[in-house]
N, C-alpha and C positions, 0 to 999 in steps of 0.2 A: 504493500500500500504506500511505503514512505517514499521507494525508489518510484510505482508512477506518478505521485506528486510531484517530486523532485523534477522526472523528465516535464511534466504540461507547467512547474512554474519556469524551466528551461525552455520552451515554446514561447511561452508568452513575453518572456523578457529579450528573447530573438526576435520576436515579432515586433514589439514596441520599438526597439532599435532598427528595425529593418526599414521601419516606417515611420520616423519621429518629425519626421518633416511633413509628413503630410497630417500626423494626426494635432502636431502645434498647430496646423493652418484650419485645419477642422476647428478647433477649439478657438479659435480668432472670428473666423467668421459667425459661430454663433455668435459668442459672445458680442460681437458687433455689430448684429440680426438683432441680438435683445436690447442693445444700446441704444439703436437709432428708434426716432419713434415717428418720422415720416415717411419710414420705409414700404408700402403695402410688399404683399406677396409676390401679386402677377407686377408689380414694376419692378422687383426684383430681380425674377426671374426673367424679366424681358430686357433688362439689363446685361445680364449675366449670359444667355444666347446669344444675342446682337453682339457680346463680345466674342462669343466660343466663335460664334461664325466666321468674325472677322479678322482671328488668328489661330484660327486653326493649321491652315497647312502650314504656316511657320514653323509651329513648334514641332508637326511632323518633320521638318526637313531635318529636324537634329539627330533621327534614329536612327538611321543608317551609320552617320560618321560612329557613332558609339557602338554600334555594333562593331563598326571594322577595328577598334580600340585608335582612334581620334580624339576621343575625349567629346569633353563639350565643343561644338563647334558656334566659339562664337564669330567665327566666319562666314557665319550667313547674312552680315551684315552686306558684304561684297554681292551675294544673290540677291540684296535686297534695292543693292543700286542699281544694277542688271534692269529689275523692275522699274524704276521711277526712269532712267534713262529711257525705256523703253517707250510709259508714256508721254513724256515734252515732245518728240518729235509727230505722236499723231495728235496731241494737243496742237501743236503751232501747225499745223498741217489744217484742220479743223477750223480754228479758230483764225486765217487767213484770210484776209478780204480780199485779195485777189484770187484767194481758191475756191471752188465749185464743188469740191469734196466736202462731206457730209458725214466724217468718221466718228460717229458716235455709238451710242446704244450695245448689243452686244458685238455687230461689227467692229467695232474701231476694238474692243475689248480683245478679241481673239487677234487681230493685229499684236495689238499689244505682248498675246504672249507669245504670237509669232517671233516678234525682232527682241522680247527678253532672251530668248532659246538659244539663240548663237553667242550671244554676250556672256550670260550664265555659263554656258558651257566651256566657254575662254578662260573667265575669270576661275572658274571651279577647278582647270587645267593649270593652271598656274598656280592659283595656291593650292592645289596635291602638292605640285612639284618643293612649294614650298616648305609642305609639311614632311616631304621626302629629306629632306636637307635638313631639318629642324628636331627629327624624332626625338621622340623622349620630352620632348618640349610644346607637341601642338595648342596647349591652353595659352600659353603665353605671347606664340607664333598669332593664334589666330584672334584674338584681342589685337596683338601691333597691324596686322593685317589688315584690320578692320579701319583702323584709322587712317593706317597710310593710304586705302582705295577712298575713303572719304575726304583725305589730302587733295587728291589728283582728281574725285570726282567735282570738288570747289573751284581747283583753277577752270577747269572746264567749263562750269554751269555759271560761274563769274568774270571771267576773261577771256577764254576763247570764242565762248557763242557771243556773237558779234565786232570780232576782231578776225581772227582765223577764220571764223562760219560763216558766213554772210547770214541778214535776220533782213526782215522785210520792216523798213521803215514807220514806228509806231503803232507796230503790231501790239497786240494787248499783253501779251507773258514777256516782252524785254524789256527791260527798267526805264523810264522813258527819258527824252533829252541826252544823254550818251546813250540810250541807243547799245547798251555791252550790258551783258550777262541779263539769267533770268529774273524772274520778279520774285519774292519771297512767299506768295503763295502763288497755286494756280490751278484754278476752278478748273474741276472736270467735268464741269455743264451740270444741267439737271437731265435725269432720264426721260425721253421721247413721251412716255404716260404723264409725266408732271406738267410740259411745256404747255401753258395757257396760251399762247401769243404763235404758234408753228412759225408764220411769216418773219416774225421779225428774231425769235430764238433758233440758237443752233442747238439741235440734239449733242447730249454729252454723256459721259460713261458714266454717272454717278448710279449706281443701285442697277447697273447695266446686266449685271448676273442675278442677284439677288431678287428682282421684279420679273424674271422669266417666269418663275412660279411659284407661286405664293401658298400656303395651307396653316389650315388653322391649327394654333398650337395644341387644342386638344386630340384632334383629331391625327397629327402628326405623333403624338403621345401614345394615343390609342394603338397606332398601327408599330411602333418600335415596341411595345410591349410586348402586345400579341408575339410576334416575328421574333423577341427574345425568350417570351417563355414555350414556345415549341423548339424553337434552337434547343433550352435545355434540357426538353422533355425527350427530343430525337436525338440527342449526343448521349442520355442516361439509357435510351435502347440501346443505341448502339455500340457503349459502350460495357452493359452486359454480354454482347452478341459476340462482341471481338474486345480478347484482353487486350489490343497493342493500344487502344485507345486511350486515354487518362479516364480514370474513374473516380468525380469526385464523389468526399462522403454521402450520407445518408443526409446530415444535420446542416452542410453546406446547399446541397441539392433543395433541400425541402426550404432551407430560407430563401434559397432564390425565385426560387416558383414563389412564394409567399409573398417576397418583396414584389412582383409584377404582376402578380394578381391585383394586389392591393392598389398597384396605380391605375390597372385597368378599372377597377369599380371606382376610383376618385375620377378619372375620364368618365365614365359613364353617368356617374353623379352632377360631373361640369354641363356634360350636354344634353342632360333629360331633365336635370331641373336644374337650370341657369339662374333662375332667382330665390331658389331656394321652395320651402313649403312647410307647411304649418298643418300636422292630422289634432282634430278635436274628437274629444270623447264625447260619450254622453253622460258624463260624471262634471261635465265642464271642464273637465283639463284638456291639456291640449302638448302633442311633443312638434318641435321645430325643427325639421333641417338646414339649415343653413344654407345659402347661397356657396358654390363652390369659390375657395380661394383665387382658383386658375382660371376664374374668367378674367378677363382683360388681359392676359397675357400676350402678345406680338406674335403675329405671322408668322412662320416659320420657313425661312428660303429655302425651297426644298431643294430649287439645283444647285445653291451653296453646299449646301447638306451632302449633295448625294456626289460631288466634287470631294469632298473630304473625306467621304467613305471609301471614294476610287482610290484616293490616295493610302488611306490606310488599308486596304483590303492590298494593293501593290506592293506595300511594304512587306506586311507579311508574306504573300508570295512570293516576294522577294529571297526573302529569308532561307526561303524551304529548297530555291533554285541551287545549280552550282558555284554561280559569281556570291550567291548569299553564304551560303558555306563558307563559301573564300574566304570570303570577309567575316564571319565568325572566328574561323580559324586564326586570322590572322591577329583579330583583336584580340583571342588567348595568349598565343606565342608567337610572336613573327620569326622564331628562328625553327620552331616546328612546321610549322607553314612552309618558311624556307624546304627545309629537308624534303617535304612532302610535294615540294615540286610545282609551289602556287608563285607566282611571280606576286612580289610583295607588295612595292613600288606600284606596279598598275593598280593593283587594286586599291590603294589607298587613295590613289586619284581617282577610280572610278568611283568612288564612295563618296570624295569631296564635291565631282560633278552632282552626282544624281542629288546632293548637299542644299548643292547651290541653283543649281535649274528647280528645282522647290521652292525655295524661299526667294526666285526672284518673283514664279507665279505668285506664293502664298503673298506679295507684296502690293501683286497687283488688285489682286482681290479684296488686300486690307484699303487701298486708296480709293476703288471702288463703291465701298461702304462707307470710306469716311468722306467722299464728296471733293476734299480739295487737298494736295500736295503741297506740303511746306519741303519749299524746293532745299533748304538747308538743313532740315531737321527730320525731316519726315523718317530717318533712315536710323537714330543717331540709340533708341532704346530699343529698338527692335533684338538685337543680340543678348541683352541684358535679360527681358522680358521673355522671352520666347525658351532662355535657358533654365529661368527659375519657376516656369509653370513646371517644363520638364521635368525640374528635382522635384516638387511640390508632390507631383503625381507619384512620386516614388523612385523616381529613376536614379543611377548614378553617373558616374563619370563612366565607368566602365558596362553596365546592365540600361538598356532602356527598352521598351518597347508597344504598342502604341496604345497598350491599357494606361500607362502611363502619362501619355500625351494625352489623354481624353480626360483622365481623373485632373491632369492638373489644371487643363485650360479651364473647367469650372471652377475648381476651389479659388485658385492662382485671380482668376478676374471678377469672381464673388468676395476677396478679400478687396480689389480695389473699391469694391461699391459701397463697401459698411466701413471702410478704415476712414473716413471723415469722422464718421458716429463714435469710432473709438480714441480720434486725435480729443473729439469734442468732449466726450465722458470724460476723460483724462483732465485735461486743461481750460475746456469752455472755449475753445475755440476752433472751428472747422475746418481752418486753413492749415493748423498742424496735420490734417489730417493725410495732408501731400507730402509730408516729412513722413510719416507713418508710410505710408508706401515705398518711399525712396528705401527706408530702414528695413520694410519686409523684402523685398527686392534682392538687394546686397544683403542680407543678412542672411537670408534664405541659401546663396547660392555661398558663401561661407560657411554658413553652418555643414550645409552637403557635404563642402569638399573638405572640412574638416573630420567628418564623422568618417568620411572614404579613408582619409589617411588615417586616421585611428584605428578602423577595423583591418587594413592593411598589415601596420606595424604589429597588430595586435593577432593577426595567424601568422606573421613571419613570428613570431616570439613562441605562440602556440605551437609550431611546426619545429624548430628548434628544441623545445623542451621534449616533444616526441622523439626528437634524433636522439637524443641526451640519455634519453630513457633508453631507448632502444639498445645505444652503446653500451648503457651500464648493463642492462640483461644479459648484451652477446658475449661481456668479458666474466660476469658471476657465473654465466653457463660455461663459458670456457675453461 
């Protein structure tokens, strides 16, 4: 009895380590759900979507370099410029009074990630080679990297477009009167459904993906439910039917069916009585149900959506291929790898590519949602942000993969929505609450890499005293 206690208070103290980052981020965002007291539900959570949607491929773009042992890559800064480069040229194309072209809506968008694709895949070839020359060191590499492409992408976007480039004379994106470099922001129009005025507006990219198809959040709710809890009911057949399958328990299986049950009857409760209802006795009492929390909650972009599933559903396929192996292997041991005949080097570049042609799309996407490109910033937190939802979700330097990316983009952007609430309970004031970000932010991606090198030194030390032991046995047996 003492020793299975021993082993499950051994489970759980693995497990709270395993996961301290995401369960302090659990524990913040409650707590700053009960702090706030302007917060309803459905703006909450229409908050918290509208952001997952509109960094989501970002933070996927980080799984792969970690798979192939890159580390964190916050080199997707460099994919991120690839993107904004991309759109100023069909912005200024557009938005040209002597042009006829009319690049807006989802056209001008797929443009977009047309001319990000060769860029990304330039930049993503160059810094491999970088990180080829750098090993041992890519964390470091790909922070300096990030800056120096944000160096080179300033002189560009400040002094060469309209000195080197030729611009068309008091076009509306070049800074006016000189006439050199672009403007500091630059509208990507409204989308073709909003324009009041056709004649005198040009169609723009703004919500260009996200307006293709729109559904209602319950009903988007209802059907991911469903479609998860048959998933778990068909993987528990059939992994009775075939051992090689994973078989989870009894106690896990049954809380998942239980947890998607449960939201499918709150969907059906949101859409069969939307304002709620009131049963009377004939005793005069009377029981109420309540109106559902999750009414008013935001549309749900579903080709956003179903963009971010391609990509995670690729990843994993990824994984399972031969180039994915590689790159496992390689993130283990690159000198096992070696032996075994993988070329090392390429692969580490093709992992930086596939890296960074993600996060130049997933950039395009984010701009697309947000309406307008701050042509010097837009670029500048994305590697910061993108890598601390990552660790949020559980990930490390070394392990990620894309349950990871999904748990954290909610926690990760439900903390930016209530840390106002908690800058304010703290101090009485709201505008701490953008310090309070800044400090989960860095502090987050800190704490990670400190708890990785902790559990590092801490099974070299473990594995050592195993040798130790071992030695002492073979020479007492001896």
């Amino acid at each position: 009895m003492a020793v299975v206690f021993t082993d499950n208070l051994k489970k759980i103290r693995s497990f709270l380590m395993d996961n301290i980052v995401t369960i302090i981020f659990v524990v913040f965002m409650a707590f700053g759900f009960y702090a706030s007291d302007g917060i309803s539900v459905s703006s909450f959570l229409s908050d918290v979507l509208t952001r997952f949607f509109r960094n989501g491929l970002l933070v996927i773009s980080l799984i792969i370099p970690v798979i192939a042992g890159l580390g964190l890559n916050f080199g997707i800064v460099v994919g991120a410029l690839a993107g904004v480069l991309a759109i100023i040229p069909i912005r200024y194309i557009a938005l040209n009074p002597a042009n006829s072209l009319a690049l807006g809506g989802i056209g001008g968008l797929m443009l977009c990630f047309l001319l990000a694709l060769p860029m990304a895949m330039l930049f993503g070839y160059l810094t491999g080679k970088l990180y080829n020359r750098t090993r041992g060191q890519e964390l470091i590499a790909s922070l300096i990297v990030g800056y120096f492409a944000e160096g080179l992408y300033l002189i560009l976007v400040l002094i060469l477009i309209g000195t080197l480039i030729p611009v068309a004379e008091g076009h509306p994106m070049i800074i006016p009167f000189t006439n050199i470099g672009v403007r500091t922001s630059v509208d990507m129009g409204q989308h073709p459904s909003l324009i009041r005025n056709p004649e005198l507006e040009i169609p723009g990219m703004k919500y260009a993906m996200d307006y293709l198809w729109r559904i209602e959040f319950l009903y988007a709710l209802i059907l991911l439910a469903v479609c998860a809890l048959a998933f778990l009911i068909i993987r528990r057949i059939l992994a009775n039917r075939n051992p090689v399958i994973k078989k989870s328990s009894k106690m896990v299986f049954a809380l998942g069916c239980a947890v998607w049950a449960v939201i499918i009857l709150l969907c059906l409760h949101g859409i069969l009585l939307p304002g709620g209802v009131i049963f009377h006795f004939g005793g005069g009492g009377s029981f109420t149900i309540p109106a559902s929390p999750l009414i008013g909650v935001g549309d749900i972009p579903a080709v956003t959506g179903l963009v971010i599933a391609a990509f995670c559903l690729f990843t994993t396929y990824f994984t399972r291929t031969k180039l994915g192996q590689d790159c496992r292997s390689v993130g283990q041991s690159q000198h096992i790898a070696k032996v075994a005949g993988i070329n090392v080097d390429r692969t580490r570049i093709i992992a930086t590519m596939f890296s960074t042609v993600f996060a130049s799309w997933g950039m395009i996407i984010f701009l697309q949602n947000m309406g307008t490109v701050s042509t010097y910033t837009a670029h500048r937190q994305i590697g910061f942000n993108s890598v601390a939802a990552l660790l949020v979700g559980g990930a490390t330097t070394a392990k990620a993969s894309v349950k990871n990316a999904l748990i954290g983009l909610l926690l990760f952007h439900a903390m930016f929505i209530v840390s106002p609430s908690i800058g304010r309970y703290f101090s009485g004031d709201e505008g701490v609450g953008e310090y309070t970000r800044s400090f989960m932010v860095y502090g987050v991606i800190a704490l990670a890499l400190g708890l990785y090198i902790w559990k590092d030194r801490k099974a070299a030390r473990d594995k050592e005293s195993l040798e130790a032991a071992s030695e002492a046995g073979q020479k007492e047996t001896g």
